[in-house]
NUVEXVO-341676 format. One record per atom (N, C-alpha, C): y, x, z; residue number from 1; residue in one letter; atom name. Coordinates in steps of 0.1 Angstrom, whole numbers, plus 5000, padded with zeros to 4 digits. Each point is the difference from the previous one (the first is absolute). Example, Ala and Ser with C-alpha at 12.3 -4.5 7.8 and 13.67 -1.06 7.14 Angstrom:
// residues 2
 north east   up seq type atom
  4943 5132 5078   1    A    N
  5012 4991 5000   1    A   CA
  5012 5009 5000   1    A    C
  5011 4996 4993   2    S    N
  5011 5009 5000   2    S   CA
  5011 4992 5008   2    S    C
This chain:
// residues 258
 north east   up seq type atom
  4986 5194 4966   1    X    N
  5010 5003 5010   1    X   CA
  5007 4987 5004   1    X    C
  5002 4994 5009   2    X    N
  5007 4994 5011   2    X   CA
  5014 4999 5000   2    X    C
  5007 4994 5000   3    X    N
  5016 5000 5004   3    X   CA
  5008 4989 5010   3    X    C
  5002 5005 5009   4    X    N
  5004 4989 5008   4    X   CA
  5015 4997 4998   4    X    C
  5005 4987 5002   5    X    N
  5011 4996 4993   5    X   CA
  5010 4998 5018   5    X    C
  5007 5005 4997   6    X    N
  5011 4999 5016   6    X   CA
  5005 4986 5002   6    X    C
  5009 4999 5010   7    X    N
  5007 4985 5005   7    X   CA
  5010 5002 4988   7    X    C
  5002 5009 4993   8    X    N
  5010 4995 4986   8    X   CA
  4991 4996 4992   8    X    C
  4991 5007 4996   9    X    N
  4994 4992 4989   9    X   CA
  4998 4986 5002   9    X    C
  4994 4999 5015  10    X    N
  4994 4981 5001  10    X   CA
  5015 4992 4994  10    X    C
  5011 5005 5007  11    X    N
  5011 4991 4997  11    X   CA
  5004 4999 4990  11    X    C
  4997 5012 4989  12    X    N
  5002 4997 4985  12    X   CA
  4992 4994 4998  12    X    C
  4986 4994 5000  13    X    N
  4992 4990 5000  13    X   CA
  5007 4989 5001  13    X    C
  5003 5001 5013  14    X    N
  5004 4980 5005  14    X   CA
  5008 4996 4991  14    X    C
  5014 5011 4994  15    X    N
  5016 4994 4998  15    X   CA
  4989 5003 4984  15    X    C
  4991 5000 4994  16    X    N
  4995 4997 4985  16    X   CA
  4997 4984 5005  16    X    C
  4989 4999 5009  17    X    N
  4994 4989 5003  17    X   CA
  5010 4986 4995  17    X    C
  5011 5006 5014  18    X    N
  5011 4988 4995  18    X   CA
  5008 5003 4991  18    X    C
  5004 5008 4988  19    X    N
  5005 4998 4985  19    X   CA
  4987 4993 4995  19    X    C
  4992 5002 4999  20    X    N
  4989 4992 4995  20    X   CA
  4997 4983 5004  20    X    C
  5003 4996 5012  21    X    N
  4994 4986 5003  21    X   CA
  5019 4996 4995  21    X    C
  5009 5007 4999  22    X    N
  5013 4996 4998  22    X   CA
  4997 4996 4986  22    X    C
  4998 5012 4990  23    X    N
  4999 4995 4986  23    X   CA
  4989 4991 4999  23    X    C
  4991 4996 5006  24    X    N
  4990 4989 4994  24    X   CA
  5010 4989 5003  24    X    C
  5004 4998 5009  25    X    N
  5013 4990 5004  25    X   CA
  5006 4995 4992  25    X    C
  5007 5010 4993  26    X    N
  5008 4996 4989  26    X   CA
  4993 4995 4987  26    X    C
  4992 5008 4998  27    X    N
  4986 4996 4990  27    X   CA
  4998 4986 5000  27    X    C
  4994 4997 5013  28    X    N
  4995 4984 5002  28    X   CA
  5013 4989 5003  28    X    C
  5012 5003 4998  29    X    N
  5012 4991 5004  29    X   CA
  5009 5003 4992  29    X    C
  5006 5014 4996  30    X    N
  5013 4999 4990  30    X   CA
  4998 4996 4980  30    X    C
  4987 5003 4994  31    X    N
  5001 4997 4987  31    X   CA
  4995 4985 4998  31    X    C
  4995 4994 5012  32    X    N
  4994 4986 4995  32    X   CA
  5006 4992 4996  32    X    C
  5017 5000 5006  33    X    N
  5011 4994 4998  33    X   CA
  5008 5001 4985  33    X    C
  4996 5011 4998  34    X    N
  5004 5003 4980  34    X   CA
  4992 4992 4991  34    X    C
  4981 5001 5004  35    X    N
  4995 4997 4995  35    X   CA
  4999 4985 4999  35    X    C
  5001 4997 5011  36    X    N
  4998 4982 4996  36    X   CA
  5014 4998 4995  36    X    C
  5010 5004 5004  37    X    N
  5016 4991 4987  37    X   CA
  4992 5002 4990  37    X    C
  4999 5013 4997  38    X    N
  4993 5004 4987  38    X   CA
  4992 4990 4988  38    X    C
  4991 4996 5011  39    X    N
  4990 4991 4995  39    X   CA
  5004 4986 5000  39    X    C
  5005 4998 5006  40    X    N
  5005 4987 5000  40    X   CA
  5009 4996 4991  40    X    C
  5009 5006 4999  41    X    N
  5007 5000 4987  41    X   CA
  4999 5006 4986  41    X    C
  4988 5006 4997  42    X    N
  4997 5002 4994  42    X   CA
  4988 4986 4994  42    X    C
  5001 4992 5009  43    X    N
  4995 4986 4996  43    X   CA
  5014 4988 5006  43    X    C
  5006 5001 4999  44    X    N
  5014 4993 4997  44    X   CA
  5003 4993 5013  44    X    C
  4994 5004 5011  45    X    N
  5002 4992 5013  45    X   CA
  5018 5003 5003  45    X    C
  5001 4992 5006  46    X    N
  5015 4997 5006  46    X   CA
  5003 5007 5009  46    X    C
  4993 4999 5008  47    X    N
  5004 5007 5015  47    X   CA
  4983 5008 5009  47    X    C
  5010 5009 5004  48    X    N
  4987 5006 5015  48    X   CA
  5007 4995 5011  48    X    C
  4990 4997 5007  49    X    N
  5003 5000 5013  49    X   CA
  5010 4989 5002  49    X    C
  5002 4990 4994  50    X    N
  5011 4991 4999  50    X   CA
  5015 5004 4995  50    X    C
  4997 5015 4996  51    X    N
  5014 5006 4996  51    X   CA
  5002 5002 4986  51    X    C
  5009 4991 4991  52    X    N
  5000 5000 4983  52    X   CA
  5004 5018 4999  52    X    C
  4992 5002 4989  53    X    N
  5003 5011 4991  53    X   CA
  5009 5001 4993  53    X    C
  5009 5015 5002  54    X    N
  5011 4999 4995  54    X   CA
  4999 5009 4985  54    X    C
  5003 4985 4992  55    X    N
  4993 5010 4984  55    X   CA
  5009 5008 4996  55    X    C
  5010 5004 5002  56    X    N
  5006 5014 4999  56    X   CA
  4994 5010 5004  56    X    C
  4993 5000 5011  57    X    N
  4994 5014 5000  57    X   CA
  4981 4998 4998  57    X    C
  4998 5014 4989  58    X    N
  4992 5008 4992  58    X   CA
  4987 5001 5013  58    X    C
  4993 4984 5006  59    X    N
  4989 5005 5007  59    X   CA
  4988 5004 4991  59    X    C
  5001 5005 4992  60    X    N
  4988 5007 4995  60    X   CA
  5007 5012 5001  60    X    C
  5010 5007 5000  61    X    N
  5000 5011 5004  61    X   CA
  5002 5003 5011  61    X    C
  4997 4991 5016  62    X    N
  5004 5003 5011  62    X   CA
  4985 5001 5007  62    X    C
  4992 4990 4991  63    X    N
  4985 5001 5004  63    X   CA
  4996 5014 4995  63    X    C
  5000 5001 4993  64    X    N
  4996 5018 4988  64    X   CA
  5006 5009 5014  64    X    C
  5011 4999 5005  65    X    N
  5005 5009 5009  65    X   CA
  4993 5000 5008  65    X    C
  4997 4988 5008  66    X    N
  4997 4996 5012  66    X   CA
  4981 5010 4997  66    X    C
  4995 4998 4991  67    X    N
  4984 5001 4998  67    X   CA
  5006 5016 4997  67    X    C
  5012 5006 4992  68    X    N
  4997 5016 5006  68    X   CA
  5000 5001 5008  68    X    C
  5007 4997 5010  69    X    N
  5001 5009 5014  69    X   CA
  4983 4993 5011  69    X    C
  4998 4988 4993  70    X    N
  4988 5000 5007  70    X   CA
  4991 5010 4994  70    X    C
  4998 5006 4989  71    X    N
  4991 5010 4995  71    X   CA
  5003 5015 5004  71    X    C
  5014 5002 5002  72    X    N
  5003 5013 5008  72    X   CA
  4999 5000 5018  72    X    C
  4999 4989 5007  73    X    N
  4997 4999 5011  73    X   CA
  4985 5001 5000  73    X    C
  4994 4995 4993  74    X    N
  4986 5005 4999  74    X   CA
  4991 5013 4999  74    X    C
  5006 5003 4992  75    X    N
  4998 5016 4997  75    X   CA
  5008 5010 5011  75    X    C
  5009 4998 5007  76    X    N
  5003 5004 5012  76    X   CA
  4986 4999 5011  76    X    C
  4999 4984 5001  77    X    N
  4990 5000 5008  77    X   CA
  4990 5005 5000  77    X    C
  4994 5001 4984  78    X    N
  4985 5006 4999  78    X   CA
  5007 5019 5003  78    X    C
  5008 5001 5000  79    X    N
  5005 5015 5000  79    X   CA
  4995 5005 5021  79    X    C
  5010 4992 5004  80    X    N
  4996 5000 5013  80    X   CA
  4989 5001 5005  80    X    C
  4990 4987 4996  81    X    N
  4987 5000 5002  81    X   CA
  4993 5013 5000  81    X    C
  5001 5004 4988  82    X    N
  4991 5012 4996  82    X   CA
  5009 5013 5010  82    X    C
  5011 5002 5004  83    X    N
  5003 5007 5008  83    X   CA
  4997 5000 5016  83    X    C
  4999 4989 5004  84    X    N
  4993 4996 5009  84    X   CA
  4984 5006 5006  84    X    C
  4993 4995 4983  85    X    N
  4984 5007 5001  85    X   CA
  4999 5012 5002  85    X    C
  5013 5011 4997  86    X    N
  5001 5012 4994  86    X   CA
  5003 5010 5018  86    X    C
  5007 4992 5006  87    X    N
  5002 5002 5009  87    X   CA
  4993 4997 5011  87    X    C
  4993 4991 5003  88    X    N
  4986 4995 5008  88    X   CA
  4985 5011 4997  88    X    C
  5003 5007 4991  89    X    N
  4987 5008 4993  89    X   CA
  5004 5010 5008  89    X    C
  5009 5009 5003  90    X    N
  5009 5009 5006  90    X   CA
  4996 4999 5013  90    X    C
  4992 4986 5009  91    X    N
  5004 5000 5014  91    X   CA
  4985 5003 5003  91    X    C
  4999 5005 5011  92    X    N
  4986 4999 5008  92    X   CA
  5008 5000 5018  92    X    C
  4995 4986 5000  93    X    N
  5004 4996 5013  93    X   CA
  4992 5005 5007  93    X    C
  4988 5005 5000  94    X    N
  4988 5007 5012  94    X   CA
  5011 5013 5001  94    X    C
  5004 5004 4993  95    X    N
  5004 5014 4999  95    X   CA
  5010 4998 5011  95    X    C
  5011 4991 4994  96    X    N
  5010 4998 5009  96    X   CA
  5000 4993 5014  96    X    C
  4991 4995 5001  97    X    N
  4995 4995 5017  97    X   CA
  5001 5015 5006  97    X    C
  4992 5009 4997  98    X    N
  4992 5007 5008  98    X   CA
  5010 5014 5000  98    X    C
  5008 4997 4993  99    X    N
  5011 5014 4998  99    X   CA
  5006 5002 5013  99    X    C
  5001 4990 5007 100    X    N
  5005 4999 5014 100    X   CA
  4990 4999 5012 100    X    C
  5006 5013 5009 101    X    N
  4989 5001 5009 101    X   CA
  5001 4989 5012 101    X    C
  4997 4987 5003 102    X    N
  4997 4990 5006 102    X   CA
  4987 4992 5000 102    X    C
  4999 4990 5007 103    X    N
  4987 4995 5006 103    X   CA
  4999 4988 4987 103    X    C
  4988 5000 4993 104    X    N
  5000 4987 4988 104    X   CA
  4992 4993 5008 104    X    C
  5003 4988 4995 105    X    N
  4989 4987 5003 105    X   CA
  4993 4999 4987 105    X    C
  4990 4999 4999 106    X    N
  4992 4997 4989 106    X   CA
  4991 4987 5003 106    X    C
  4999 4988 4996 107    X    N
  4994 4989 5000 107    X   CA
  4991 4999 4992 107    X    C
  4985 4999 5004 108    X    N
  4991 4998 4987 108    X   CA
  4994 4986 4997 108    X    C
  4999 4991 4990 109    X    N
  4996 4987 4996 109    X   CA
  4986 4998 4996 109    X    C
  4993 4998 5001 110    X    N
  4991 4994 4990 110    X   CA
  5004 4988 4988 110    X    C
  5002 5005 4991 111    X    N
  5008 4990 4989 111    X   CA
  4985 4984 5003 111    X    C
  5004 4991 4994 112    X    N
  4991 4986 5004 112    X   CA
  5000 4997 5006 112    X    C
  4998 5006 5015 113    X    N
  4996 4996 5012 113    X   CA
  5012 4998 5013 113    X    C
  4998 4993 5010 114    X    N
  4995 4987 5000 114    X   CA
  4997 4989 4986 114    X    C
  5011 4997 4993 115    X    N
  4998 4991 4986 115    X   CA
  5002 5009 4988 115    X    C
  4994 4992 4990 116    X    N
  5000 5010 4992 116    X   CA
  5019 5006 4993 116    X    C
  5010 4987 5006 117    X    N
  5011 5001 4996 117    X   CA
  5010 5007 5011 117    X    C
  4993 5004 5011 118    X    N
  5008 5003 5013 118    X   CA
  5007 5013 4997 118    X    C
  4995 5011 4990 119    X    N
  5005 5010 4997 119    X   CA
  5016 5002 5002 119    X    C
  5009 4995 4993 120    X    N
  5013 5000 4998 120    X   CA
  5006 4999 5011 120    X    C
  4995 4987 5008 121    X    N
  5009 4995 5014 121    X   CA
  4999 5011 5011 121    X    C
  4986 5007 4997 122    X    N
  4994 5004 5016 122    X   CA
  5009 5018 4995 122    X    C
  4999 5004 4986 123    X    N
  5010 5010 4998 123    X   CA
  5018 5002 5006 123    X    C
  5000 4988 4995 124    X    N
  5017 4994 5000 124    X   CA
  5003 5004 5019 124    X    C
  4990 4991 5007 125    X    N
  5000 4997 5008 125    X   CA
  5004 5012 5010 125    X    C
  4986 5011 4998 126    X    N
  4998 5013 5003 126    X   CA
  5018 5011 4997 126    X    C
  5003 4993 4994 127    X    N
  5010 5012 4992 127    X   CA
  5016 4995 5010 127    X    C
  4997 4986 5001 128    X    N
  5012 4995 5008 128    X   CA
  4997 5003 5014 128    X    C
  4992 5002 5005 129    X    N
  4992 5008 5015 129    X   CA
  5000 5016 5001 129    X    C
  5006 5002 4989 130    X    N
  5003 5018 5003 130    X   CA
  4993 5008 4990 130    X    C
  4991 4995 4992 131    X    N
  4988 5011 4991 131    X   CA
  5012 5005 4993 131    X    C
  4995 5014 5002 132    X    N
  5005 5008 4990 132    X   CA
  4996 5005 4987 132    X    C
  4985 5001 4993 133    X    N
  4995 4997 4992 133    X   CA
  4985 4989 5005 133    X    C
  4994 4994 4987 134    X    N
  4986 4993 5000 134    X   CA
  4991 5004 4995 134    X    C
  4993 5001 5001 135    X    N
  4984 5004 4997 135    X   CA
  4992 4985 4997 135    X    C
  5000 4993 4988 136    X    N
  4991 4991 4997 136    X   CA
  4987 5004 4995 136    X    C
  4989 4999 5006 137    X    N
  4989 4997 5000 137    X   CA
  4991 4993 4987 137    X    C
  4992 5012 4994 138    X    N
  4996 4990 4987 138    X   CA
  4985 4992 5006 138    X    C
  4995 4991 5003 139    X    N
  4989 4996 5006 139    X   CA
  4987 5007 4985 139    X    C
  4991 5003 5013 140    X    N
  4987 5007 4988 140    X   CA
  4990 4996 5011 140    X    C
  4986 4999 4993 141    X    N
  4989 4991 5003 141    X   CA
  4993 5015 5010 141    X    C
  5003 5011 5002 142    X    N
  4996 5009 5009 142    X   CA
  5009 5013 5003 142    X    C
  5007 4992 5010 143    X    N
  5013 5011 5003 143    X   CA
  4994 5008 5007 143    X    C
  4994 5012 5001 144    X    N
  4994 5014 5007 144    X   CA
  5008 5006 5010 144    X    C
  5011 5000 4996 145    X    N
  5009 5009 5005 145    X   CA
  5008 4991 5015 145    X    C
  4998 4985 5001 146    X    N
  5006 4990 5008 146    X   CA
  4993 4997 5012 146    X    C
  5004 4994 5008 147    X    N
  4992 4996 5012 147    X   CA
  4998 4986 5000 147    X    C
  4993 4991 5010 148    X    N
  5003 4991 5000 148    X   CA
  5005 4989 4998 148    X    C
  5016 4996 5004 149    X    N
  5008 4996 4997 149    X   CA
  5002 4998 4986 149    X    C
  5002 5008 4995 150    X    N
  5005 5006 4986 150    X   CA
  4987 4997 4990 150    X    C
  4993 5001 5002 151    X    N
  4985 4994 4992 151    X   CA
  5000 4988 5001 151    X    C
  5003 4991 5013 152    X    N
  5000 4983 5001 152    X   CA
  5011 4999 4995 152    X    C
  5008 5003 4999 153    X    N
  5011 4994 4992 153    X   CA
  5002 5003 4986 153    X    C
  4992 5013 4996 154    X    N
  4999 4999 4983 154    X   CA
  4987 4989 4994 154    X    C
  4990 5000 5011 155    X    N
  4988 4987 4997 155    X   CA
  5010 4988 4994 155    X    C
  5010 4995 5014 156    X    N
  5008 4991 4994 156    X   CA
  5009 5001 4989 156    X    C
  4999 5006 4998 157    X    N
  5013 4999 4990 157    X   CA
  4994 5000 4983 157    X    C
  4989 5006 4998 158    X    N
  4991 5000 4993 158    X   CA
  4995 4982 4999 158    X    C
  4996 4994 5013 159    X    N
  4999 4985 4995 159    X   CA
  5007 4995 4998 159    X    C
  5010 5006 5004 160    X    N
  5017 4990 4995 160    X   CA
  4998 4999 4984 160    X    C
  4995 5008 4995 161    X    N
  5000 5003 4982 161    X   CA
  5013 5008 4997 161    X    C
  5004 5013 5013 162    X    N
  5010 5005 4993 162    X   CA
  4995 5014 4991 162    X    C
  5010 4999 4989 163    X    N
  4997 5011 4987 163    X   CA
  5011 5009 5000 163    X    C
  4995 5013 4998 164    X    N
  5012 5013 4997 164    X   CA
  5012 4994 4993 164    X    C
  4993 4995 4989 165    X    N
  5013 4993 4990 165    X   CA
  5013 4990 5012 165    X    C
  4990 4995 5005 166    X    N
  5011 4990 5009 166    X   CA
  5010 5009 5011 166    X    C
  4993 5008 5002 167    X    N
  5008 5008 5009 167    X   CA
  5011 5005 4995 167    X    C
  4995 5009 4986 168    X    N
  5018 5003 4993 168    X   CA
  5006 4988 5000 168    X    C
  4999 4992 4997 169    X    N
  5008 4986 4998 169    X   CA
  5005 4999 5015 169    X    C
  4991 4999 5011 170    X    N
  5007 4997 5010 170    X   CA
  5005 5012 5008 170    X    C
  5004 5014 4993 171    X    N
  5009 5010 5001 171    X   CA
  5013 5000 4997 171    X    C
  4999 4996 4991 172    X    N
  5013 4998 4984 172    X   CA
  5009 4984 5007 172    X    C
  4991 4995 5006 173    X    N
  5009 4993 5005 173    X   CA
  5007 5003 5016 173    X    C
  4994 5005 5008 174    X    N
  5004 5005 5011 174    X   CA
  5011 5010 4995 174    X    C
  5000 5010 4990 175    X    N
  5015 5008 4994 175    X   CA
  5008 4994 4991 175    X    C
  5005 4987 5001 176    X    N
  5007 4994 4999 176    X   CA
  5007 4998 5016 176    X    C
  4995 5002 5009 177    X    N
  5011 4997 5012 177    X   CA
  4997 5012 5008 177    X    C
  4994 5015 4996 178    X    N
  5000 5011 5008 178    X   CA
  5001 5012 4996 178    X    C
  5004 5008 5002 179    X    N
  4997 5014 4996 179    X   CA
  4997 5008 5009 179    X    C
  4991 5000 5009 180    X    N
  4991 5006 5014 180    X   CA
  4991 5002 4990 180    X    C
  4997 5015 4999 181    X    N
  4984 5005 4995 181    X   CA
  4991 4993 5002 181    X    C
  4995 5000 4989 182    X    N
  4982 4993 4999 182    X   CA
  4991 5007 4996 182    X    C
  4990 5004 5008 183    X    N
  4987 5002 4994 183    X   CA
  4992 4995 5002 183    X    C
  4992 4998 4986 184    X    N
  4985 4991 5002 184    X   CA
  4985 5014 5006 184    X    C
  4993 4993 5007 185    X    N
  4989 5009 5005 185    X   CA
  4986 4994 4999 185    X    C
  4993 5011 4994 186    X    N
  4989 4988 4994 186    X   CA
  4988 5012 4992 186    X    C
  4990 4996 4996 187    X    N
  4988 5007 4999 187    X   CA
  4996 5004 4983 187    X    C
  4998 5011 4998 188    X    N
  4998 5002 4981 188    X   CA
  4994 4990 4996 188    X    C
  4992 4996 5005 189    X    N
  4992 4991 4990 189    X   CA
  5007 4986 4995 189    X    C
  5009 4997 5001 190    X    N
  5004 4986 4994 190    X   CA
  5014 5005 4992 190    X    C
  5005 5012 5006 191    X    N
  5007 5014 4989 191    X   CA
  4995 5002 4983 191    X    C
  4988 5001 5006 192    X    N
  4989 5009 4989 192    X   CA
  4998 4987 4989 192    X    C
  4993 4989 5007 193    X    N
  4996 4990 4991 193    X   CA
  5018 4992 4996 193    X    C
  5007 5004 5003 194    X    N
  5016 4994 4994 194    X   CA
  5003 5009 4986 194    X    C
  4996 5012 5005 195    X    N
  5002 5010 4990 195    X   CA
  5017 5005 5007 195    X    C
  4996 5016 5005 196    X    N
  5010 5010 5004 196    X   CA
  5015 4998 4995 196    X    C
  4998 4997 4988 197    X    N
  5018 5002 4993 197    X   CA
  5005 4987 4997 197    X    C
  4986 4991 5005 198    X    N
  5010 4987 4997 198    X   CA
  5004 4995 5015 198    X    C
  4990 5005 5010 199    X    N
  5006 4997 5012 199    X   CA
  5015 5007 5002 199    X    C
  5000 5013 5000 200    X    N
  5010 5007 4998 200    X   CA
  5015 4992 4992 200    X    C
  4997 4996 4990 201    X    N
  5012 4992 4992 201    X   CA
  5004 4986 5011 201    X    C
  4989 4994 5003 202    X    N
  5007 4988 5010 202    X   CA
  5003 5000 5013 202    X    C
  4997 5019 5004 203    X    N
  5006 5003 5015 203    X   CA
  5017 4997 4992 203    X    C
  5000 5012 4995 204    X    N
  5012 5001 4991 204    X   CA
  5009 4987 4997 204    X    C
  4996 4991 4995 205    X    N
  5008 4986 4996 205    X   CA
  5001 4991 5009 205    X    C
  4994 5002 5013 206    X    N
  5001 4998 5015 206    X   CA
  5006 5009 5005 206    X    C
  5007 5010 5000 207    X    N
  5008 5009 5008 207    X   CA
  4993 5002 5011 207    X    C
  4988 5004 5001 208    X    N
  4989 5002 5011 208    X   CA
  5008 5020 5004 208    X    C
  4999 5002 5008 209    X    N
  5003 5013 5006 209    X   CA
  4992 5011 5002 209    X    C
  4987 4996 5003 210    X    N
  4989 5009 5001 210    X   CA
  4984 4991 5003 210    X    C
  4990 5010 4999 211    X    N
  4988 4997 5001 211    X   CA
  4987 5004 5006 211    X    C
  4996 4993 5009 212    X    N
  4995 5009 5011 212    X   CA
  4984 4998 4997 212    X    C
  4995 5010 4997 213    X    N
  4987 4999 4998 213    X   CA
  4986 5008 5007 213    X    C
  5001 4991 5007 214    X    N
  4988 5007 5016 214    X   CA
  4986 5009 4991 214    X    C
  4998 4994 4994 215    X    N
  4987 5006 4992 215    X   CA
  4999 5009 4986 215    X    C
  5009 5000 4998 216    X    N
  5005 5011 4991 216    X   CA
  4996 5016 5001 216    X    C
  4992 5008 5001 217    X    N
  4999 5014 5003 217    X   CA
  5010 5010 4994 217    X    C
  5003 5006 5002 218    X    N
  5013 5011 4997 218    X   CA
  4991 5002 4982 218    X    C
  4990 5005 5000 219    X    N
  4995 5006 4991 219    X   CA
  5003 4989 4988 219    X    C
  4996 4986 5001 220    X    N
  5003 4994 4990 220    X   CA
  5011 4989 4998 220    X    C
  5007 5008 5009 221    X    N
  5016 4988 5002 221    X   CA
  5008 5007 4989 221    X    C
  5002 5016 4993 222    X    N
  5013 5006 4995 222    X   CA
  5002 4993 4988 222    X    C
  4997 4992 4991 223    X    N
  5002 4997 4986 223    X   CA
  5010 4984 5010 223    X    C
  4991 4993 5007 224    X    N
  5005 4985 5003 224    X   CA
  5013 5006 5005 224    X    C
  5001 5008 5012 225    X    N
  5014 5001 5006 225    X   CA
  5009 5008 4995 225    X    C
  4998 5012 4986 226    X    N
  5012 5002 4996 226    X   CA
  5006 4990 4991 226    X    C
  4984 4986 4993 227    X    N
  5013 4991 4994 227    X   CA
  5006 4988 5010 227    X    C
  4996 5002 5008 228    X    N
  5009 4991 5010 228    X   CA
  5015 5010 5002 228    X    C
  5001 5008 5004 229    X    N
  5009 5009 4997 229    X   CA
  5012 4999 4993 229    X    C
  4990 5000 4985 230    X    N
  5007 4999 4989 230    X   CA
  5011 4985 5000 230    X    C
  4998 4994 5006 231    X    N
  5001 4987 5000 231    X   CA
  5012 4999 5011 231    X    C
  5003 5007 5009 232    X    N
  5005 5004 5013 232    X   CA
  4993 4990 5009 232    X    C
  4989 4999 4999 233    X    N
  4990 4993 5010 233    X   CA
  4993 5011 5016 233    X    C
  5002 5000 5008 234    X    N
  4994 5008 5011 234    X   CA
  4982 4998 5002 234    X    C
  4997 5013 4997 235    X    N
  4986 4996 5002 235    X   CA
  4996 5003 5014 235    X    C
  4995 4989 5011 236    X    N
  4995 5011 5013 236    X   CA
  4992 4999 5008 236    X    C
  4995 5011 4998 237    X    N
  4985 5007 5004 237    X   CA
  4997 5001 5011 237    X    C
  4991 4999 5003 238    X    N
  4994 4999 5014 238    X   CA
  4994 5015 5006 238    X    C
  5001 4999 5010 239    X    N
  4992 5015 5009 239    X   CA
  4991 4999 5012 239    X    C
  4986 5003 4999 240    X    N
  4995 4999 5012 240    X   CA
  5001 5011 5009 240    X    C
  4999 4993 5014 241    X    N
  5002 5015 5007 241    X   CA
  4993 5013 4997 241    X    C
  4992 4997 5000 242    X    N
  4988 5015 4992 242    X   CA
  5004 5007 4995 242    X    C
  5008 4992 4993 243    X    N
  5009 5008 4983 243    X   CA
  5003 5019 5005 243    X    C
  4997 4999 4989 244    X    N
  5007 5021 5002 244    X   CA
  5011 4999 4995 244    X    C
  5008 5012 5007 245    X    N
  5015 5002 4995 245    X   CA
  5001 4998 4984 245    X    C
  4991 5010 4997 246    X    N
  5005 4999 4985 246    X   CA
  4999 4991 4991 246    X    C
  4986 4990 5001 247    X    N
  5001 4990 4997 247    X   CA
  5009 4989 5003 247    X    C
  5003 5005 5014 248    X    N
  5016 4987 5002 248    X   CA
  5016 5001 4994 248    X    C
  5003 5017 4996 249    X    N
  5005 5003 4990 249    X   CA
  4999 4991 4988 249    X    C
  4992 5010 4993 250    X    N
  4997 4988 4986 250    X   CA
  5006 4989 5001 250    X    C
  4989 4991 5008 251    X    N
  5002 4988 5002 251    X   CA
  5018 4993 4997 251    X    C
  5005 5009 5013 252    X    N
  5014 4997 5005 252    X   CA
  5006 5001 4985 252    X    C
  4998 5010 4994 253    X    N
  5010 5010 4987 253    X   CA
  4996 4985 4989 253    X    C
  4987 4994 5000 254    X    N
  4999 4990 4985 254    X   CA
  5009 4991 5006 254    X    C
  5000 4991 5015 255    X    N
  5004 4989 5002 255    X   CA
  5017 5004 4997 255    X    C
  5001 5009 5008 256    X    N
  5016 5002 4992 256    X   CA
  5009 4993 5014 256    X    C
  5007 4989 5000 257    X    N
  5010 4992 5005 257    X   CA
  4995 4995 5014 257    X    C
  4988 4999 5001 258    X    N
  4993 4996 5014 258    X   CA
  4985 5004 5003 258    X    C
């Protein structure tokens, strides 16, 4: 089951985001200053910072302070963090695109191609031009389902030497500056030889949104796309016109969200 998280939940997101980059803050700048008096006089130095130490006061007990509250700001932060994950698991952005009846722009990429590094920019790019979600493109050595275009540009990208692996990588970095749905679209067979639940784990650790698999037949897609599911991953399925109602049922009822 699916949960889509409202404009409150994102915002309890962000106002974590920033208690979190606040306490690393303090983490990386307020205990350093206990610790070096600390240390320093603890080997008989005179002064920090050109300023004598005043031996009346107990800096081994101001450092000991100073390093608790760095250790309780820590454990705040790892607190946040994990609430953060807790709450990102909760979202399916395909869901929430499409909850509203309006016109989407959907942009689709060939990850590699033009270069094998163009991925990021030509996304970024797309997203600041209006896309409302992406569709990156996994390049495969016989795209069946593509035309033209889309075959010369997975040829290239293939010579580029680009790899599935690289792509998460250059996903995970593109969600660092977006949260516009992403789906990758791409062919079983480089699925299959990844192995199903490990691809699955690094849609997941990529915040990937869904998965579009042209070649997939209804009959042996139900185990892959309820654990994408499981995952709040969108699995989605394709229909040819031919298709019979009831088979476009089904179909419709596995993909679920799109």
């Amino acid at each position: 089951m699916t949960i889509s998280v409202d404009k409150q939940g994102r915002e309890r997101i962000d106002n974590l985001k920033n208690q979190k980059d606040e306490g690393k803050k303090y983490i990386y700048e307020s205990p350093d200053n206990g610790k070096t008096i600390y240390r320093r006089e603890m080997k008989n130095y005179d002064d920090v910072s050109g300023v004598k130490l005043d031996r009346n006061i107990d800096w081994q007990a101001e450092a000991t302070k100073a390093w608790g509250e760095y250790r309780d700001a820590n454990d705040k932060v790892n607190s946040l963090e994990a609430r953060i994950v807790e709450l990102k698991n909760t979202i399916n952005r395909i869901k929430e695109l499409f909850a509203t009846d309006s016109k989407k722009l959907i942009v689709f990429i060939t990850a590699g191609f033009p270069n094998k590094d163009s991925t990021k920019d030509l996304v970024l790019e797309a997203i600041k031009g209006g896309a409302d979600m992406i569709e990156i493109g996994i390049p495969f050595s016989d795209p069946q389902a593509d035309g033209p275009v889309i075959q010369e540009a997975n040829e290239i990208a293939l010579n580029n030497g680009i790899t599935l692996l690289e792509i998460f990588e250059q996903v995970k970095e593109i969600r660092e500056e977006t949260d516009v749905p992403i789906a990758l679209m791409g062919y079983y067979n480089p699925i299959l030889k990844m192995g199903t639940m490990d691809f699955i784990k690094k849609c997941k650790d990529a915040e990937i949104d869904g998965v579009i698999l042209p070649d997939l037949p209804l009959d042996e897609s139900v185990e892959f796309c309820n654990n994408l599911k499981d995952k709040n991953i969108s699995p989605i399925l394709l229909v040819a016109p031919n298709t019979a109602e009831k088979r476009i049922k089904k179909i419709s009822k596995l993909a679920g969200d799109l």
